[in-house]
C-alpha positions as CSV (number, residue, x, y, z in Angstrom):
1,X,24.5,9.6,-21.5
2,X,21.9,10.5,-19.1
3,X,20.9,8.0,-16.3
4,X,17.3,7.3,-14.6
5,X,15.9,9.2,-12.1
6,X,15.7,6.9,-8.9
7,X,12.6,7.0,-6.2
8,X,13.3,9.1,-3.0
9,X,14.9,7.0,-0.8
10,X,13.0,6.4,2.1
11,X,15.3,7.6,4.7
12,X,15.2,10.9,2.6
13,X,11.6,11.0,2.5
14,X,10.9,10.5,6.1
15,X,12.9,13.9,7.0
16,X,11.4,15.7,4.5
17,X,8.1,14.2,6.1
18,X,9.1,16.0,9.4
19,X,8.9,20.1,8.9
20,X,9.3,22.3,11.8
21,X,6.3,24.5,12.7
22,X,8.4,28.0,11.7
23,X,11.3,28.5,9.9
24,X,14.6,29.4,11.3
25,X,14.3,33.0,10.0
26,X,10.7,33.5,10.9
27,X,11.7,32.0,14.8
28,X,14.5,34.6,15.0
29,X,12.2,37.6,13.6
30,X,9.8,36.4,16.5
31,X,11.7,36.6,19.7
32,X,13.9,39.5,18.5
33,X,9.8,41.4,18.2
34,X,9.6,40.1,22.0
35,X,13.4,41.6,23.3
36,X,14.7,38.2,23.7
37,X,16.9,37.5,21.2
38,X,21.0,37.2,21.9
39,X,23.5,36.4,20.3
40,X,23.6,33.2,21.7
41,X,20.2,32.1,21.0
42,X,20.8,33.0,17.4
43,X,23.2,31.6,16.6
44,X,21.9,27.8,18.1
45,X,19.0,28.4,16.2
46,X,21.3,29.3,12.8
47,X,22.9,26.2,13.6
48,X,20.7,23.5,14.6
49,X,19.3,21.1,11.5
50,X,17.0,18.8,14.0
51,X,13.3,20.3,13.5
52,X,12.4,18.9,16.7
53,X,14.9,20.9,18.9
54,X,13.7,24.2,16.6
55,X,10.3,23.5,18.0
56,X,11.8,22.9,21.3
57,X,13.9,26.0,21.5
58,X,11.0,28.3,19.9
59,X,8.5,27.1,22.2
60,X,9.3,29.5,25.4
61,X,9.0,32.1,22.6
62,X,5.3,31.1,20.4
63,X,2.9,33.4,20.7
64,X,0.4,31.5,23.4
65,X,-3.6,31.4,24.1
66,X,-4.6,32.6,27.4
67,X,-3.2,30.3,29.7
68,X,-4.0,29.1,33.4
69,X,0.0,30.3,33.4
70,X,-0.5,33.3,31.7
71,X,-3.5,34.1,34.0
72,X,-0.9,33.8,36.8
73,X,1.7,36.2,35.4
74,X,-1.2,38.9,34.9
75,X,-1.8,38.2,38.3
76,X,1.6,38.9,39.5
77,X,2.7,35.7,40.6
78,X,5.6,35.4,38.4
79,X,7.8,36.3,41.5
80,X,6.0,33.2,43.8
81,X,6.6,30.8,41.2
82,X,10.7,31.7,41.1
83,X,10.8,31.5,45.0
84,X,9.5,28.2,44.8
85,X,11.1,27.0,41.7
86,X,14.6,27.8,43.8
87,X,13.7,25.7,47.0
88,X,15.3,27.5,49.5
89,X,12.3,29.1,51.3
90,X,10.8,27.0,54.0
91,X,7.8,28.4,54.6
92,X,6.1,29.2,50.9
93,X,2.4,29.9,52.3
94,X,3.7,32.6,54.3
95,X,5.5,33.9,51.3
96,X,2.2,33.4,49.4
97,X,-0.1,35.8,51.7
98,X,2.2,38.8,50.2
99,X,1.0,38.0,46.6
100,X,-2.7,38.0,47.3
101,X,-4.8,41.2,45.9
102,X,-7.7,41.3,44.1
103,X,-7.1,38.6,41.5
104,X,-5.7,36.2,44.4
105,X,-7.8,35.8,47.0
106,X,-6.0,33.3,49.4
107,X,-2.7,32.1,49.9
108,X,-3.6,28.5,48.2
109,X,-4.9,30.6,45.4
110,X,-1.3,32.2,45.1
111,X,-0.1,28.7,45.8
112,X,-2.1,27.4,43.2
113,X,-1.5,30.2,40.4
114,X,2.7,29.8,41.1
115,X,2.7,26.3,40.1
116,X,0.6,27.1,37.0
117,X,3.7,28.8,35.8
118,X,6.4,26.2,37.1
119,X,4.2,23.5,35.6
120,X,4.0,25.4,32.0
121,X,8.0,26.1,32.2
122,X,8.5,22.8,33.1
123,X,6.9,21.8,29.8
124,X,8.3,24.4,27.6
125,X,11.5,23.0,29.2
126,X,14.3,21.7,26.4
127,X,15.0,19.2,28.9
128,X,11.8,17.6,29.7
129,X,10.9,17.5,26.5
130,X,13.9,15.6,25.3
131,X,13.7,13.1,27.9
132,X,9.9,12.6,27.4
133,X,10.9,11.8,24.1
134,X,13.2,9.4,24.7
135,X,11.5,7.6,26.8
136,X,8.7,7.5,24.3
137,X,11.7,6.3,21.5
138,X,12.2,3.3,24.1
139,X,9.2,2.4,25.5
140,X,6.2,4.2,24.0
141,X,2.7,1.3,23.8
142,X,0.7,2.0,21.2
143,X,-3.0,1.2,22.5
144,X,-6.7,0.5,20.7
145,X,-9.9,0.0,21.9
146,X,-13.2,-0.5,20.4
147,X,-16.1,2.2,21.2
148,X,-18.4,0.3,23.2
149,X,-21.4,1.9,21.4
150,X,-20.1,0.9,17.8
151,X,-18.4,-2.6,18.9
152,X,-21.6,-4.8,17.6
153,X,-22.3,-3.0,14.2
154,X,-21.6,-4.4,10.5
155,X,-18.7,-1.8,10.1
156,X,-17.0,-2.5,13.3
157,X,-16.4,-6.0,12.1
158,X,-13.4,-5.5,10.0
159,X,-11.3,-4.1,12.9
160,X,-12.5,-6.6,15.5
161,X,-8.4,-7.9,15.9
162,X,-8.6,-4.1,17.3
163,X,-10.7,-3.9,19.6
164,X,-8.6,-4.7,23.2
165,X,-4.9,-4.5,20.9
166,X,-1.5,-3.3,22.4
167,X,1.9,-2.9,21.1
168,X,5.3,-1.1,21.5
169,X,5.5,1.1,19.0
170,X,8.7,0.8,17.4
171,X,7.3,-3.0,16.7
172,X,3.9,-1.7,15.3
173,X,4.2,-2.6,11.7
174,X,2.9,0.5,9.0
175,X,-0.3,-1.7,7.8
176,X,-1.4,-2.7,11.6
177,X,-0.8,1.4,12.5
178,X,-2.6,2.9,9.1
179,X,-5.8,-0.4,9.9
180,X,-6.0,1.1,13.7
181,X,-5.8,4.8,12.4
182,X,-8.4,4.1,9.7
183,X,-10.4,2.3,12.7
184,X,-10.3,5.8,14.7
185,X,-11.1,7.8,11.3
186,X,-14.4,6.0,11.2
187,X,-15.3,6.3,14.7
188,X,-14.4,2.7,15.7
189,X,-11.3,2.8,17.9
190,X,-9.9,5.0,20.0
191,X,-6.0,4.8,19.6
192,X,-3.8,6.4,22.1
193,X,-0.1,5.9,22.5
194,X,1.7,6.4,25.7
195,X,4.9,5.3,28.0
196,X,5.3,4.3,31.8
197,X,3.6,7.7,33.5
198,X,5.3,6.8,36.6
199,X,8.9,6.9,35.2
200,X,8.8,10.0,33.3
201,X,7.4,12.2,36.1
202,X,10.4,10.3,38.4
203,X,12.7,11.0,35.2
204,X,11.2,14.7,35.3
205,X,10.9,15.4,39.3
206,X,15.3,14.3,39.2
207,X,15.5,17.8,36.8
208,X,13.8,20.0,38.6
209,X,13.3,18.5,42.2
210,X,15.9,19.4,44.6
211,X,16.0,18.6,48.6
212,X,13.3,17.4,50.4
213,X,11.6,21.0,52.3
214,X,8.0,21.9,51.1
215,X,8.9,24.2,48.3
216,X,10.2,20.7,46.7
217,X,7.3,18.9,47.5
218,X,5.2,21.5,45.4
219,X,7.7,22.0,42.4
220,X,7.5,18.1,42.4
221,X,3.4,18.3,42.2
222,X,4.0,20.7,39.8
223,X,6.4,18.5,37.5
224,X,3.5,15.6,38.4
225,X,0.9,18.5,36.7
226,X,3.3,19.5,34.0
227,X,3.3,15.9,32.8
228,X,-0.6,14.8,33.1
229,X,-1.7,18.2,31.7
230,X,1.2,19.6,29.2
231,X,3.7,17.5,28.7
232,X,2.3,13.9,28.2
233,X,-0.6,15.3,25.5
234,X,1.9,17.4,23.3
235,X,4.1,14.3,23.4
236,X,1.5,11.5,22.6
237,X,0.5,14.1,19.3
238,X,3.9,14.4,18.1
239,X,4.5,10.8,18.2
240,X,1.3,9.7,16.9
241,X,2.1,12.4,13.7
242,X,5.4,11.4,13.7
243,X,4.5,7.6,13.3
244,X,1.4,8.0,11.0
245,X,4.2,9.8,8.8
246,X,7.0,7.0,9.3
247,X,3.8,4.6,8.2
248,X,3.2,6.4,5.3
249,X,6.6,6.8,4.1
250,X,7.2,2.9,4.4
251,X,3.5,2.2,3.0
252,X,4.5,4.7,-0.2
253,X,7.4,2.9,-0.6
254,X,5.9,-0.5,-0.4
255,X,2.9,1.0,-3.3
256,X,6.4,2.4,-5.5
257,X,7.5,-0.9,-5.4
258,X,4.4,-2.5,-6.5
259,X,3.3,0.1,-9.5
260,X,7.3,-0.3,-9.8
261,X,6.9,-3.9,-10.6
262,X,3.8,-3.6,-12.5
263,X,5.1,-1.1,-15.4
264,X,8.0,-2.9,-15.4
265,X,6.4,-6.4,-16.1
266,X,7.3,-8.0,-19.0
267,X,5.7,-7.2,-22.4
268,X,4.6,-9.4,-25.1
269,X,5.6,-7.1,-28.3
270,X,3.9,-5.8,-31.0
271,X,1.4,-9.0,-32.0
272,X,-2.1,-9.5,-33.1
273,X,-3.9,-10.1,-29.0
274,X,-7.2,-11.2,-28.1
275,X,-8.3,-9.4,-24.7
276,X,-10.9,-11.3,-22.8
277,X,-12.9,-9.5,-19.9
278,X,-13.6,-12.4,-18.1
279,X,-17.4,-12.4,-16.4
280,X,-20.9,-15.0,-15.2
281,X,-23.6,-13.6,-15.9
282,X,-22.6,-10.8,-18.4
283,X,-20.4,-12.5,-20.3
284,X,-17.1,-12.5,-21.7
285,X,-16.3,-9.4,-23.7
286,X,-13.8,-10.5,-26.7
287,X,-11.6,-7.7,-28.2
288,X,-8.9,-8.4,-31.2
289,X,-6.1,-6.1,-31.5
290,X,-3.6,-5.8,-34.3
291,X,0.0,-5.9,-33.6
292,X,-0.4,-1.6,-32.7
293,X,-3.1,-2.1,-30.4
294,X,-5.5,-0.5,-33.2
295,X,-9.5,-2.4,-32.0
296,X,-10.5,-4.8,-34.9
297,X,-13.6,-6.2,-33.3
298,X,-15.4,-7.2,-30.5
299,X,-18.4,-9.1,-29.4
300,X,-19.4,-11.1,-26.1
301,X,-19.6,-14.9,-25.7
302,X,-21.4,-16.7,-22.6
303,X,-19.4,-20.0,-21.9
304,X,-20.4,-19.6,-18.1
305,X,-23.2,-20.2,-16.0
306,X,-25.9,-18.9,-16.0
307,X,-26.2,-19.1,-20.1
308,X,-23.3,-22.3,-20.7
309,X,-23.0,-21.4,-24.1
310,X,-19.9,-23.0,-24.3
311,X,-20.3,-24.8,-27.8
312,X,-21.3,-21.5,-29.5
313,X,-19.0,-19.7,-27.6
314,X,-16.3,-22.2,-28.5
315,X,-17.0,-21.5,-32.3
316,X,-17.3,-17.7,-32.0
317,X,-13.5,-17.5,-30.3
318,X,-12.0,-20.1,-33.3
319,X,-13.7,-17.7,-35.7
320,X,-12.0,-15.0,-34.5
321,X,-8.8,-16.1,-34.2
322,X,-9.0,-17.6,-37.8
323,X,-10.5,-14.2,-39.0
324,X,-8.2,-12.0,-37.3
325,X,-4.5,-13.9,-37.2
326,X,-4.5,-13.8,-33.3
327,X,-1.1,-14.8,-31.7
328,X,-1.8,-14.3,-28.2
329,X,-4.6,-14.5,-25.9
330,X,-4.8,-12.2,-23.0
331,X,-7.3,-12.8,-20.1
332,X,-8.4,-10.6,-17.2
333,X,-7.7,-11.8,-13.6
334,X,-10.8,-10.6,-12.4
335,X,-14.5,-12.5,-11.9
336,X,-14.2,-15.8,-13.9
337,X,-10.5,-15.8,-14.8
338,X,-9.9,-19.2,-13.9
339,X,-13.0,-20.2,-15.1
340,X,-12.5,-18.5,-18.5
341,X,-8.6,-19.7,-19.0
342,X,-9.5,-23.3,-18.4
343,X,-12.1,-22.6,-21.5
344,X,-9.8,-21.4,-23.7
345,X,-6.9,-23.7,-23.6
346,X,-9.3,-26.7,-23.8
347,X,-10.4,-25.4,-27.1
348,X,-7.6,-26.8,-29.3
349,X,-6.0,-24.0,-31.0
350,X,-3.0,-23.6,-32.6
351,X,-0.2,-24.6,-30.6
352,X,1.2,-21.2,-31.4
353,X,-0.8,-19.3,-29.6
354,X,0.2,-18.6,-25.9
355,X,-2.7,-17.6,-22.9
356,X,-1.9,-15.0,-20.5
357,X,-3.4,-14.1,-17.1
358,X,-3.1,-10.1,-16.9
359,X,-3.9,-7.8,-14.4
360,X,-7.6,-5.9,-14.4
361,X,-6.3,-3.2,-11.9
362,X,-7.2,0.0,-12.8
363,X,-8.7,-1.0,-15.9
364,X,-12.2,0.2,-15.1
365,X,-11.1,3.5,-14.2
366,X,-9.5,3.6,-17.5
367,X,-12.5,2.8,-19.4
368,X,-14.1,5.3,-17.6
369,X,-11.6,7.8,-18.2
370,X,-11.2,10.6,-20.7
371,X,-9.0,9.1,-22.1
372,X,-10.9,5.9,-23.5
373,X,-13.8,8.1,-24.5
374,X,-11.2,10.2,-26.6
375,X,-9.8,6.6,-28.0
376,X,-13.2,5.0,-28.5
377,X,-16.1,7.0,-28.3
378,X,-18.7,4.9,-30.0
379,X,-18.0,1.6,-27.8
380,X,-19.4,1.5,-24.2
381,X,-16.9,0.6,-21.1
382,X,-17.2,-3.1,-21.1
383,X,-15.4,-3.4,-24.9
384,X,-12.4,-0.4,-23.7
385,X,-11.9,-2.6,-20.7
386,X,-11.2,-5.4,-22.7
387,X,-9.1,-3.5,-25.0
388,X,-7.1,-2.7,-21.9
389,X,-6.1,-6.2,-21.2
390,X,-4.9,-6.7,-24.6
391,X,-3.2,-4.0,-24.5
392,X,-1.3,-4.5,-21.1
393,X,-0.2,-7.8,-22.7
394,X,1.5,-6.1,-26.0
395,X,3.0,-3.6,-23.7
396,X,2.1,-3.2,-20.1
397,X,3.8,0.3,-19.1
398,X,2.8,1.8,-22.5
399,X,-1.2,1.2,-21.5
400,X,-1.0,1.3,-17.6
401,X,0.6,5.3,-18.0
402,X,-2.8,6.0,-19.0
403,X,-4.1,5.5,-15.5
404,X,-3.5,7.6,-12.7
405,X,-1.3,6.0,-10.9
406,X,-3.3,5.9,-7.1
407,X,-6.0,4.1,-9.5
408,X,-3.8,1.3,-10.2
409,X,-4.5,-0.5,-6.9
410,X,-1.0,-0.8,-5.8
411,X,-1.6,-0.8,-1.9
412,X,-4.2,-1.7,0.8
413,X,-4.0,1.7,2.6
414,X,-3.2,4.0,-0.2
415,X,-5.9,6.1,0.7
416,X,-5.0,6.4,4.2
417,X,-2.0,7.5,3.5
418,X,-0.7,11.2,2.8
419,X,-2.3,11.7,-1.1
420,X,0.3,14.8,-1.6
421,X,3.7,12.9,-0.8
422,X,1.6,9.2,-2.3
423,X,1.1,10.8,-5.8
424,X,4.3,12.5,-6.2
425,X,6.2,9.1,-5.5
426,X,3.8,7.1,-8.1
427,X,4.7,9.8,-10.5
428,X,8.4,9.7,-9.5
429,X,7.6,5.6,-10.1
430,X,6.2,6.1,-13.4
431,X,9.3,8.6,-14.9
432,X,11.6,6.4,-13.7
433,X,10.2,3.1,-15.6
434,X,9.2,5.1,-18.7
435,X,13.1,6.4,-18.6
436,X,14.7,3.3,-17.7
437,X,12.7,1.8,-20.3
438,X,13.0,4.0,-23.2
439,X,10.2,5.3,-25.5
440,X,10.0,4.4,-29.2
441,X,9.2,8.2,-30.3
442,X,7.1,7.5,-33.7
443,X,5.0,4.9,-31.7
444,X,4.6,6.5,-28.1
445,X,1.2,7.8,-26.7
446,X,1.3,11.6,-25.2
447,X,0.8,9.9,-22.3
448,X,3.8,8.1,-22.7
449,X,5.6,10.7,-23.5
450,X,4.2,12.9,-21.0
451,X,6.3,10.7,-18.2
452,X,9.7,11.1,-20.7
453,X,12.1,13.4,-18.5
454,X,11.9,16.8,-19.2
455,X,8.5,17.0,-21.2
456,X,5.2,17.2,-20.1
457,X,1.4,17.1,-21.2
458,X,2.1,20.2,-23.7
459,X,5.5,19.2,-25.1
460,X,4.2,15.7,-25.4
461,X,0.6,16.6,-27.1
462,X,3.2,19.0,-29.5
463,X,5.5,15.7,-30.3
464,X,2.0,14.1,-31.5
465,X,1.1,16.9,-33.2
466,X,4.5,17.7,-34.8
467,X,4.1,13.8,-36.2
468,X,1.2,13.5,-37.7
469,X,1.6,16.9,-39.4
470,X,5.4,15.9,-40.6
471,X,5.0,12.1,-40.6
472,X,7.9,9.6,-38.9
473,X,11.2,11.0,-36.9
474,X,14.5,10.1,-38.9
475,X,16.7,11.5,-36.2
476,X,16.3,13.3,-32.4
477,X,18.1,16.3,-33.8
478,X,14.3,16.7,-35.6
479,X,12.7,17.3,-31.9
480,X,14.2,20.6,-32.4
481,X,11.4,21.4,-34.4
482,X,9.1,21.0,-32.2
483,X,7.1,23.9,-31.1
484,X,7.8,25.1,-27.8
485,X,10.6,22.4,-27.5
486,X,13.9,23.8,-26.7
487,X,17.6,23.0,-26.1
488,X,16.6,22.7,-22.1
489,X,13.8,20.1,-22.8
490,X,15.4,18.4,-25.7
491,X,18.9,17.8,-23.4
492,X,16.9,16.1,-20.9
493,X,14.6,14.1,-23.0
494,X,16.6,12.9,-25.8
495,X,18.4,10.2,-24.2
496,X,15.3,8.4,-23.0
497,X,13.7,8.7,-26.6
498,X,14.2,5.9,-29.6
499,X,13.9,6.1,-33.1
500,X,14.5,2.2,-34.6
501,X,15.7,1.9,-38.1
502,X,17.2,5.5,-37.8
503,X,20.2,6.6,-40.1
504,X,22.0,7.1,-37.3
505,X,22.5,3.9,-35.2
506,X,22.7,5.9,-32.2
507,X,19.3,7.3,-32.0
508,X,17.9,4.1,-31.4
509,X,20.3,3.7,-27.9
510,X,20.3,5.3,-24.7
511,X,23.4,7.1,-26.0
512,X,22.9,11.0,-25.3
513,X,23.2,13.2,-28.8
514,X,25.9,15.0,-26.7
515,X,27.8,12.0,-26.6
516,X,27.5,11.2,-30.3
517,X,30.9,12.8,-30.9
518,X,33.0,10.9,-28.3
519,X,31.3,7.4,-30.2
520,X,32.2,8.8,-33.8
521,X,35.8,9.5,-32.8
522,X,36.0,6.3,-30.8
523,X,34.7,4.5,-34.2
524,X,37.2,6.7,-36.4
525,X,40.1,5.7,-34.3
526,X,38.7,2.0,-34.7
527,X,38.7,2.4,-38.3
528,X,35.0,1.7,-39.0
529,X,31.5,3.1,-39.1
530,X,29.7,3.9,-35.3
531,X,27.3,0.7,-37.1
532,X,30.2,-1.1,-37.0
533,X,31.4,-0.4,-34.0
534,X,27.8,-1.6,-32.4
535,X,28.6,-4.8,-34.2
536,X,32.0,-6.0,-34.0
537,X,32.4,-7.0,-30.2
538,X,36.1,-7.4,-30.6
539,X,36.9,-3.5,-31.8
540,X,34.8,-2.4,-28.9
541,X,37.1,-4.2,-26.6
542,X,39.9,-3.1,-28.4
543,X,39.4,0.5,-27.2
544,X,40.9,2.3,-24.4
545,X,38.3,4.5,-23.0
546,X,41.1,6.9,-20.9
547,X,42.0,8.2,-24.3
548,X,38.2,9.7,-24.4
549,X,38.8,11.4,-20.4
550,X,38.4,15.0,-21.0
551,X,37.0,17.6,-18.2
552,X,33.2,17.2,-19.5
553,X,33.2,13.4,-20.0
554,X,34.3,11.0,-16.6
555,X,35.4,7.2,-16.7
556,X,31.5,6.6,-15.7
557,X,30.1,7.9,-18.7
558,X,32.6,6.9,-20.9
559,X,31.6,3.4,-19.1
560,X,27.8,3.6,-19.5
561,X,28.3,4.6,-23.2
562,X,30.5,1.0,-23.9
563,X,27.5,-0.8,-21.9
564,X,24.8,0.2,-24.2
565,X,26.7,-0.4,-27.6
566,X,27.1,-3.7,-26.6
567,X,23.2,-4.2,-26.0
568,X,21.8,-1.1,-28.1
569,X,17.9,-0.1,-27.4
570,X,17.6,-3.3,-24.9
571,X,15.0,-3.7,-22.9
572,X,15.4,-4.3,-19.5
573,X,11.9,-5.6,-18.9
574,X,12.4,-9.5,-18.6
575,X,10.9,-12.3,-21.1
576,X,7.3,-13.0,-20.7
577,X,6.1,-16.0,-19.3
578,X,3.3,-17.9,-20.0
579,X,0.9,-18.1,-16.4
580,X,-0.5,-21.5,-15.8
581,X,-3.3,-22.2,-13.3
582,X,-2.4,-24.9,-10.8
583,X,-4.3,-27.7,-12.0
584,X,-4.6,-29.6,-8.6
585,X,-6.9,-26.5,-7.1
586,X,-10.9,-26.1,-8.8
């Protein structure tokens, strides 16, 4: 028995979030090019797995601009900038007036040009680097403040708890961090993110500052450079990357746990619905469903300001429900939900029918879609909106897989948020409901089946096509028939696929067809049929699964396999609930 595909965990995701600039290969290739390589080096950079020290050790090494530094070496100064660096001479100016030439003009100048170099190998330093960054880890205050020119405008508005805002942050929650990174994105902050200045260039003048002669005092206004110019700006970037990417990992989470939640809400079942759109001044649009979802009819009533057609309205939805056998009411949560679901329950139907608040997210962009136009190409968006309310009600994962998942409206900052690594997660989301779930395979949409482990939009459109050419499944082995589908795609598929009322009990469980053997035996050694064996709970517990143990098939399967004959095809979705206004708020 196959099991369900879980989301990245989120520790996972953040590292894979963090990628060094070069790969270890491509870093050794590079300084063995420049003569630098030993065997030494290579083999730390063979063996380290942090992609922050790679940087750190490559950095010495990465091809540079033209820098004041650089400038200095083609000047000759390299030699100065050692002297000085070692703090033994005690007289560095006079040292100096031997570097000048054409390019140096004075002694300051060779001054000047020597602590360019100390100050950019202070910064490509491992050390400095690491401590910078832990002081960062500890301490780091991430800062916003409103443009001046832009703090009076409309769009400012909406970040005005931004506009003078501090925090540490390792405190700075991922919704505060994505609003104040939106705010910059639109040219109304300016965000920065910085520790104690002070304290790091103390922490970085007790690496490299030794004794108290004048060579010391210039390394130490060089470390003091180093910082303001190099160091401190490299730094802030790769913590305010690093921390937009920790925000978007715990922000994708947050939206997979709330599409999560949403495919997995509970369904209704197959039963006659009537989808209301809920709406003022356009009116309600009315759709009735039959227990597939198949449209019946539709039309619009008015029981709302402006029009207060309530008593013709009131007829028009008792019609309908008469006409149509309607068992269950489904109403949007958008514009006029309350309004509408305090209508309908005052209208005295049967007491058999049951009113449901559903979600409207994402049902506009399905009406929209190509998708609707395929389904219903002679009704306009309003009526295949209202058809996907119903729908959600019958069978809420089976309609919302027909949205693109970013659509859905499953977070505030989803589109601030990395659209690559936000998409594959939804999608990851969506397999692992539709799995976990189980698909009824004579019923399922393509894009149902699309989202079924190990197909796709081709093998899927080829199930449809293989069905309505051929008629109903009687068994999985039949999938085998399908065109393009293989032993590859059927062994990773079959066990999330359901055939009810099949001869075979099993197809209609989450029992894998590889396993079918180990249940017939068990049901042989039982005496019985594998039906039953699904039925009689006391010759289930009569068996001892360690007979069944071989080298393909472990205690855990052997385990699963026992859990689903006692609940075949179950769905793990919970009972629906009927959603009741509080009657105490207008």
């Amino acid at each position: 028995m196959q099991h369900t595909p879980d989301i990245i965990p989120r520790a996972i995701l953040s590292k894979i979030m963090i990628c060094p600039t070069k790969s270890p290969t491509t870093i050794i290739k590079t300084i063995s090019e420049l003569g630098k390589l030993t065997p030494e080096l290579e083999k730390r950079i063979n063996e380290c797995w942090e992609p922050e020290v790679l940087e750190d050790i490559y950095m010495p090494y990465k091809p540079k601009r033209r820098t004041r530094a650089q400038v200095a070496r083609e000047n000759g100064l390299e030699p100065l900038a050692t002297i000085i660096m070692l703090q033994r001479d005690s007289a560095p100016e006079t040292t100096a007036r031997r570097f000048i030439n054409e390019n140096v003009k004075s002694e300051e100048d060779a001054i000047k040009g020597a602590l360019d170099i100390i100050a950019e190998n202070v910064s490509e330093d491992e050390r400095s680097r690491s401590q910078l960054r832990n002081a960062f880890r500890r301490g780091a205050i991430i800062t916003s403040k409103v443009i001046k020119s832009k703090a009076d405008t409309d769009e400012a508005a909406k970040y005005s708890d931004y506009f003078d805002f501090s925090e540490p942050l390792k405190r700075c929650s991922s919704h505060r961090l994505l609003a104040m990174r939106r705010g910059e994105k639109d040219g109304i902050l300016r965000v920065s993110i910085s520790a104690d200045d002070e304290e790091c260039v103390e922490k970085l003048k007790r690496l490299f500052v030794r004794g108290y002669g004048r060579c010391s005092t210039l390394v130490g206004e060089a470390v003091a450079d180093s910082f303001k110019r190099l160091l401190k700006p490299s730094i802030e970037t790769e913590f305010a990357t690093m921390s937009k990417e920790n925000a978007d990992s715990d922000a994708i989470a947050v939206f997979a746990e709330n599409l999560r939640q949403l495919l997995l809400a509970a369904p209704l079942g197959q039963k006659r619905v009537m989808g209301i759109d809920p709406g003022f001044r356009t009116g309600c649009k009315v759709v009735c469903l039959d227990e597939q979802g198949n449209l019946l009819h539709h039309e619009a009533i008015f029981p709302h300001p402006p029009r207060n057609e309530q008593i013709e309205a009131s007829t028009q939805i008792k019609e309908m429900v008469k006409k149509y056998g309607v068992e269950a009411i489904a109403i949007g949560n958008g514009t006029a939900s309350r309004e509408t679901d305090r209508f309908v329950k005052t209208l005295g139907l049967a007491d058999g029918i049951q009113v449901f608040t559903v979600s409207e997210d994402g049902a506009s962009v399905y009406s929209a879609s190509k998708t609707a136009r395929e389904e219903f190409p002679d009704k306009d968006v309003t009526v295949r909106g209202a058809v996907s309310i119903g729908r959600r009600l019958m069978d809420p994962l089976a309609e919302l897989v027909k949205i693109d998942p970013k659509s859905i409206g499953v977070g505030q900052y989803q589109h601030d948020v990395d659209q690559a690594k936000l998409k594959k997660s939804l999608d990851l989301t969506v397999e692992s409901c539709v799995n976990s779930v189980g698909v009824n395979l004579n019923t399922a949409s393509k894009h149902l089946l699309t989202y079924v482990s190990g197909l796709g939009p081709t093998l899927a459109q080829n199930i449809i096509d293989y069905r309505t050419a051929n008629g109903a499944f009687s068994s999985r082995s039949q999938l085998l028939k399908v065109p393009r589908l293989g032993p590859s795609a059927f062994e990773q598929s079959a066990g999330f696929l359901r055939i009810p009322d099949a001869k075979n009990p099993l197809d209609n469980t989450a029992v894998h067809p590889e396993s079918y053997k180990i249940v017939e035996k068990m049901a042989k050694d039982c005496g019985c049929s594998v039906a039953e064996l699904i039925k009689d709970k006391d010759k289930r517990k009569s068996i001892r699964l360690d007979r069944y143990v071989s080298e393909k098939v472990g205690m855990p399967t052997l385990t699963d396999i026992m859990a689903e004959l006692e609940k075949p095809g179950r769905d793990p979705r919970e009972q629906l609930e009927e959603f009741e206004f509080d009657p105490n708020v207008s």
